[in-house]
N, C-alpha and C positions, 0 to 999 in steps of 0.2 A: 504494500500500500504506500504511494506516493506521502509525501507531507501535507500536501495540498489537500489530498483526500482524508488523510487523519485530521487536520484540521478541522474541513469543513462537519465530519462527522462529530467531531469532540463539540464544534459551533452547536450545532445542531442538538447534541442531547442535552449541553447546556442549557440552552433556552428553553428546552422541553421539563427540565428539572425548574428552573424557574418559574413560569409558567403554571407549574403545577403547585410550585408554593403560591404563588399568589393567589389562584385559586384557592387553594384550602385557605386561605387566611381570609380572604374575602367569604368564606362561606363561615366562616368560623365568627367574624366581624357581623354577618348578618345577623348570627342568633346572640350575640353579645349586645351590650346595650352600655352607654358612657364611655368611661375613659378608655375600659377594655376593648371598644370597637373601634376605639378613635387611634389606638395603637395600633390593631390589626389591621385597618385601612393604611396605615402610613409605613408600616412594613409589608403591606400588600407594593405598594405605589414603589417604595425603593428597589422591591425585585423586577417590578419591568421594568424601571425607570432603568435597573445594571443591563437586562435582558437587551435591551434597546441600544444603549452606549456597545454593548458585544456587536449587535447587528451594524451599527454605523461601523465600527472599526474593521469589521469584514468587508462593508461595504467598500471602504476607504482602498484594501487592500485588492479586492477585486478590480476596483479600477486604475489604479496604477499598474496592475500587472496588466491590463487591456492595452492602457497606454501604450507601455512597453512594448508587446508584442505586435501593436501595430506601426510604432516606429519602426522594428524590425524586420516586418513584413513590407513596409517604402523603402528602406533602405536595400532589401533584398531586388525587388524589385525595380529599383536606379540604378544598381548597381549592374544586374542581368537581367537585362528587358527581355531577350529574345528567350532565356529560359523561361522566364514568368509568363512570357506569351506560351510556351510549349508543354508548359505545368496546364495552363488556363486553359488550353485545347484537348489536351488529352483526360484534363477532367467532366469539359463537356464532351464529347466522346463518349465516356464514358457513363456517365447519367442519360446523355440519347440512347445508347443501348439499355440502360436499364428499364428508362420511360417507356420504349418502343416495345420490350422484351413482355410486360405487362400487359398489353394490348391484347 
């Protein structure tokens, strides 16, 4: 398993543990009444409140690695036009026989 893929699954069951706290705690805050609800609404609120701050800095990181990847893909491609044209051709090519093979 890549980093990338560990990451996004560790993302992922994070938020889902999150999530699930604040749930219980919102549901916990429902049947409570005073100060005890006014508590569990505000440790409700700081677990998505982290949940969220997670999701931005994923987000953050997805898109810099987009960036990247398509500086590098111009770059590739100024660099070797006639191959980029011969990648590009044999890829449609390629999917013509697939579309065509469906028919």
């Amino acid at each position: 398993m890549t980093t990338s893929t560990a990451g996004k699954e560790k993302l992922i069951s994070d938020v889902k543990v999150v999530l699930n706290d604040a749930e219980d705690l919102l549901k916990q805050a429902a049947s409570s009444t005073g100060d005890r609800a006014v508590e569990l609404r505000e440790r409700a609120l700081t677990s998505l409140k982290r949940a969220r701050e997670k999701l931005l800095d994923v987000q953050d990181s997805m898109l810099e690695r987009s960036k990247a990847a398509a500086r590098a893909t111009d770059d590739f491609v100024h660099d070797n036009p006639w191959r980029a044209i011969g990648v590009a051709a044999a890829v449609g090519f390629l999917a013509g026989l697939l579309v065509n093979s469906r028919r």
